[in-house]
N, C-alpha and C positions, 0 to 999 in steps of 0.2 A: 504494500500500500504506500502510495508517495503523499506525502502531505505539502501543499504547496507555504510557504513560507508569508505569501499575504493572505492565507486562508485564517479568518480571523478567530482567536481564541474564544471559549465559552464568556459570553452577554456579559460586560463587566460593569456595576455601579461607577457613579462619576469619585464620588468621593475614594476607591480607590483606584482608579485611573490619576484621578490629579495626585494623590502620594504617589504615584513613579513618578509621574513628567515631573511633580517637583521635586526627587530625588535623583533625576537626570541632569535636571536645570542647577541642582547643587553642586553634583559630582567634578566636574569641569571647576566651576568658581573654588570650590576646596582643593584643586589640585595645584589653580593658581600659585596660590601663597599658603598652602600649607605647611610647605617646607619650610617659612621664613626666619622660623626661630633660627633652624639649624644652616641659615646660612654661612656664620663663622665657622663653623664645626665641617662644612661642604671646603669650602676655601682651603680650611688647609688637608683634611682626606684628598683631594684632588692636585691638592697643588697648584691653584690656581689663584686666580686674584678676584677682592669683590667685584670690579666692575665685568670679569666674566660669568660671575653668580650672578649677579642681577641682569643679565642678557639671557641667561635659563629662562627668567621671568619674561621677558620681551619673548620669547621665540615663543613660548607657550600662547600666549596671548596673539601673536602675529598666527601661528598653528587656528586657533579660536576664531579669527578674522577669516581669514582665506577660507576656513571649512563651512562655515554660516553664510557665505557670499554664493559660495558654489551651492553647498547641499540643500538650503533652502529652494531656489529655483527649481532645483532637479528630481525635490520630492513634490511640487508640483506638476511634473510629469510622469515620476512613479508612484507616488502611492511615499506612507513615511513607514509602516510598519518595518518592512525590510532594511532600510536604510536606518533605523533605532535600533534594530538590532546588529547592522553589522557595525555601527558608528559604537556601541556600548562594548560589542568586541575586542574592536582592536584599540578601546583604549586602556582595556583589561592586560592587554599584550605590551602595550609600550611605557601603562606602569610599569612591570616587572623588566622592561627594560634599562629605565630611569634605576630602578633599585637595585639593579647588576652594573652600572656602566665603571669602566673602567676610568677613564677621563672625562674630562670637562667635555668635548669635543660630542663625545657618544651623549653625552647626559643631554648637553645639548640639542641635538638632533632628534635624539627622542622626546625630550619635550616640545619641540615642534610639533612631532608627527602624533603626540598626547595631544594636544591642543587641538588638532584637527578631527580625529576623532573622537573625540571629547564634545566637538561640535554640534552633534548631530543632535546631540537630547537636548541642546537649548534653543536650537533654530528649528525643530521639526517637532518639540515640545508646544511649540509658541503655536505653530498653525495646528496642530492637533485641536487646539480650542476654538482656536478661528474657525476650523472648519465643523464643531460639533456646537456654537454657541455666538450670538450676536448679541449687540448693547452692554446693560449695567452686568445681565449677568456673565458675559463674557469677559468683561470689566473685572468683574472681581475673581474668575478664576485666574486670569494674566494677573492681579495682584499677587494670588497667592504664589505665584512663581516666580515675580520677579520678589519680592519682599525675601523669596528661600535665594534666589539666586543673588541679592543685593546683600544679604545678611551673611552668606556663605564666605565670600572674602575676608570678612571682620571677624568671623570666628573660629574660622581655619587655622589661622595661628594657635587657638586658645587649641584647638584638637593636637595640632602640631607639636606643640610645646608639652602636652601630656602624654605623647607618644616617643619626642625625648628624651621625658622624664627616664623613660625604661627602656630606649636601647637607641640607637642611632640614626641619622638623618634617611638613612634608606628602608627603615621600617617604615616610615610615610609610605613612601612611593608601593611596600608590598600591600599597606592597608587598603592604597587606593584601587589597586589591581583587586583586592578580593572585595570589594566594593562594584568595581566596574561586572566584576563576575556576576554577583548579584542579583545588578540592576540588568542586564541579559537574561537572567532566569524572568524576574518578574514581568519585564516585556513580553519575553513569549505568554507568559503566564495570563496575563491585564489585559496588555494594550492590543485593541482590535484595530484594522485599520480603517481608517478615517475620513480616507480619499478614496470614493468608489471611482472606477474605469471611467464613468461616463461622464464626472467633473475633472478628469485628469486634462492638463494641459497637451495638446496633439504638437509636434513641431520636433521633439526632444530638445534638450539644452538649451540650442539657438535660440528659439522659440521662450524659453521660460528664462534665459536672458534678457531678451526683449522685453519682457514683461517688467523686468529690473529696470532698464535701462528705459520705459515709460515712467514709471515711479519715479526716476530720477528728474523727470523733464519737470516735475512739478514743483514750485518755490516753498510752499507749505512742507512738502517731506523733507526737503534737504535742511529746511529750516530745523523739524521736530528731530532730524537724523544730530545736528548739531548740538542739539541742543542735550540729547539722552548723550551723544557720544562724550561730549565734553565735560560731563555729568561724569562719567564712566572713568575719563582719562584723572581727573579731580583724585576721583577713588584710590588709581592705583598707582599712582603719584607717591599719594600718602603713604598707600600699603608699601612702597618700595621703601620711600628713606624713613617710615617711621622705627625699623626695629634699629635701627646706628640712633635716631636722635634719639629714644627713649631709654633705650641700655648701653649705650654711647656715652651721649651727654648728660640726660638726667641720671643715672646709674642705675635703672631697674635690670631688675634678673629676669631670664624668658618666662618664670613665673609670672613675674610682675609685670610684665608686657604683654603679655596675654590676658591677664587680668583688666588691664588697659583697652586691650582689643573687645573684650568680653562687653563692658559698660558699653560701648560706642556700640554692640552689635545692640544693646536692649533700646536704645534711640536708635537706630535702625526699624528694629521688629516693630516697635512702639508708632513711629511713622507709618510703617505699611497698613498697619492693622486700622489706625483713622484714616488713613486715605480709603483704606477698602470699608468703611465706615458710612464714608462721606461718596462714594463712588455712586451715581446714580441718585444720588441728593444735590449734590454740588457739581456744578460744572469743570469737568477733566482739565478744559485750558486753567482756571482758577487757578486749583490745587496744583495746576503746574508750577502758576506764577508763582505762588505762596515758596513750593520746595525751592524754584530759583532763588527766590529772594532770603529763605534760609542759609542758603550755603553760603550765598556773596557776605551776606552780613557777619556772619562767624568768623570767614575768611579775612577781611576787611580788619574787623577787630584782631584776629590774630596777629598777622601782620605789620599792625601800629602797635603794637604792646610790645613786638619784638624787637621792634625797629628803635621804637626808644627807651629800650634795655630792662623789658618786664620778659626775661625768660626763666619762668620758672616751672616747674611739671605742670601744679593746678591749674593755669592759664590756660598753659597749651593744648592741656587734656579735655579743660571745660569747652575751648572754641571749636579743638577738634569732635569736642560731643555733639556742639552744635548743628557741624558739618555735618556728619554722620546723619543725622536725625534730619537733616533739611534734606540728605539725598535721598531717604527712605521714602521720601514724597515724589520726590523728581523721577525716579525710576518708572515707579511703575503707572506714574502720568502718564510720562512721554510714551512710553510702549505701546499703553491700549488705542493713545491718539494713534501712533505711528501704523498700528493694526488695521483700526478703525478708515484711517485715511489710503490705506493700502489694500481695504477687503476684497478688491476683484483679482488680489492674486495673493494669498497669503503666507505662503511658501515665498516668493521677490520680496514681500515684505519684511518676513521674520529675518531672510538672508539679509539686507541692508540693514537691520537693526542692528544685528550680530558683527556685521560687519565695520557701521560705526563704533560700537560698542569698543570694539577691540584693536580695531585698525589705531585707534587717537587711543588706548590706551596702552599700546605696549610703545606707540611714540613717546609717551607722559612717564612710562615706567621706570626710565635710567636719569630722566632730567634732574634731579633731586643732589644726584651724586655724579654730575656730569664737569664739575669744576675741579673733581679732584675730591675733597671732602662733603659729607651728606651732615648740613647741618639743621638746626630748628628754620632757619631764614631761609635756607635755601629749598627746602621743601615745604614751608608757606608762602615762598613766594610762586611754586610751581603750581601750586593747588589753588592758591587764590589767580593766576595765568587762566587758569584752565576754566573754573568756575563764573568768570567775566567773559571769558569768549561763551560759557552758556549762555548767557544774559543776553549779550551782542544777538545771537541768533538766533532768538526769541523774538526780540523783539524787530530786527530788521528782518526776517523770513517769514519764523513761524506763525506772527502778528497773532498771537491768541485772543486779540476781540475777535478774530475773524469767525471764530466758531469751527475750526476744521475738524473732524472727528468726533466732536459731539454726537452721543446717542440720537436717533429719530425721533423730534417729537410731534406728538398727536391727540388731539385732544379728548378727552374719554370725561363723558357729563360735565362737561366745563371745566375740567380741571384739567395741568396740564401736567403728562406724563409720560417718561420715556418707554424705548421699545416695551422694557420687559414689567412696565408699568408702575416703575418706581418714580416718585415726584423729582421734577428739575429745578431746582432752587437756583437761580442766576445770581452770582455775587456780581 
């Protein structure tokens, strides 16, 4: 008997269907910077220098970019069940790569080729929803996977750093391989596929390039692409030079830096959770502006207090909380717009989100420690760079009075109320 590979598993509830895509949408984000406690302790097992460690971090990221650009489009002409599963594979495979490599060189390259497939469960996650749900309530399932997938960077170090407690920086890498194992069983297991034959994009590639490459023609998405990417690169800016300034300069132990990562992950959670709150009550551009205007202002204040010789942990750690908590907002605004305004092809969608997401953040990644030393100044000044170019493309592209990606609304006995019947409260 052959069983064909998109022949879908037994009828699976939404609630867990959405625990894998959002433990796909994790998996990748945790591979990021999970390692990052044990970046000193990589430096010299390898023999290498930090600014080769922190290019691990770029490649993986550049790996996440490239793979969400292409596999999005291309699961809109096959179908995503297969391409989840083989994407959950090989990146089962190039963990355990990562946790055998002999040099920098190999480590390297395998985190690339981690990164790419690594990919797949955050860009064929994203349309998995798009294609089984529209409006608030689509709304707030993409919250709940970017909030896991925005949170996952900030508390991967905390995993990290209790996985060095008890043995060495390549126990990561074997944790994340039997993780990726995992999340391939429960795929076959869950996930049904999502794309029938007869919504599939005809043309192959070309064709669901194209589809990209309309997307791109319009002012609105490159606006909302700017604005989540710039969001993104902000993020891991911070994640690069914060473990030198924190156990660097202020003198925490990866205990204590993790501990650090941990509070910024609960302003994180804390944000998604009232954005998904507010999701289908409040207008998506709003709650956009609102997150924009979080990060700039935290960043801002940081910035000036360092500048005129307020560096102290509490500061930097309260502005950096700030940050954290205003991006918790910003994420999974801009997503559902960026969805929302991309519906006729969701696969070119999810791949340009992915592709911003990561393209500007593995540029943003080494900036921090690119003068030679990674200090408090130099990596708010990176974050607060990044976070004003969000703002800039906001408001000169994305123009959110304009209303782009707003739910439908329509009015039902006078009252007015979105697709899935939730009230539209306009700020």
């Amino acid at each position: 008997m052959t069983v064909s590979i998109d022949s879908a598993p037994p009828r699976t509830g939404t609630g867990r269907l959405v625990i894998v895509l959002g433990g796909l949408s994790a998996v990748s984000p945790f591979a990021i910077d999970m390692y990052a406690p044990g970046f000193p302790e990589i430096v010299t097992s390898l023999a290498t220098s930090r600014t080769a460690v922190q290019l691990s971090l770029t490649a993986c990221l550049v790996g996440l970019a490239v793979g969400q650009i292409v596999l999005g489009p291309v699961s809109d002409a096959m179908g995503r069940r297969r391409l989840l599963l083989a994407g959950s594979g090989m990146f089962t495979v190039f963990s355990l790569v990562c946790a055998l490599a002999p040099s920098i060189a190999v480590f390297d390259v395998a985190r690339l080729l981690q990164g790419i497939a690594g990919s797949a469960g955050i860009v064929i996650g994203r349309a998995v929803i798009s294609d089984r749900s529209t409006g608030p309530h689509a709304a707030r399932q993409l919250t709940t996977l970017s909030v896991i997938g925005s949170t996952a960077p900030v508390l991967a170090p905390v995993v990290g750093g209790a996985i060095l407690g008890v043995g060495s920086w390549r126990l990561v890498f074997v944790a994340l391989a039997v993780t990726g194992l995992l999340l391939s069983t429960a795929i076959w297991a869950w996930v049904p596929e999502s794309l029938p034959v007869e919504r599939r994009r005809t043309g192959g590639l070309r064709a669901a390039l194209d589809a990209m490459g309309g997307l791109l023609r319009r002012r609105e998405m490159v606006g909302y692409l700017f604005v989540m990417g710039c969001g993104l690169a902000a993020l891991f800016a911070y994640i690069s030079g914060s473990p030198f300034v924190f156990q660097g300069i202020y003198g925490l132990s990866p205990i204590g830096y993790s501990l650090v990562f941990a509070t910024n992950a609960v302003g994180t959670v804390a944000a998604g959770t009232i954005f998904g709150w507010l999701a289908g009550r409040v207008r998506l551009n709003s709650l956009l502006v609102i997150g924009v205007a979080i990060t700039v202002a935290s960043l801002i204040t940081l910035a000036t207090l360092l500048a005129i010789g307020v560096s102290t942990f509490p500061t930097t750690w309260a502005c950096l909380f700030g940050f954290t908590f205003g991006f918790g907002i910003l994420l999974p605004a801009s997503i559902a717009i960026i969805l929302a305004v991309g519906n006729e092809a969701p696969g070119a969608a999810s791949g340009l989100l992915g592709g911003a997401q990561f393209v500007l953040g593995a540029a943003a990644a080494p900036l921090p420690g690119v003068l030679g030393n990674t200090t408090a100044m130099s990596t708010a000044a990176v974050v607060l760079g990044c976070v004003l170019l969000s703002a800039v493309a906001l408001i000169t592209l994305a123009r959110p009075w304009q209303g782009h990606g707003e739910p439908t609304v329509r009015p039902v006995h006078g009252d007015s109320v979105g697709a899935a019947g939730s009230p539209q409260l306009p700020l």
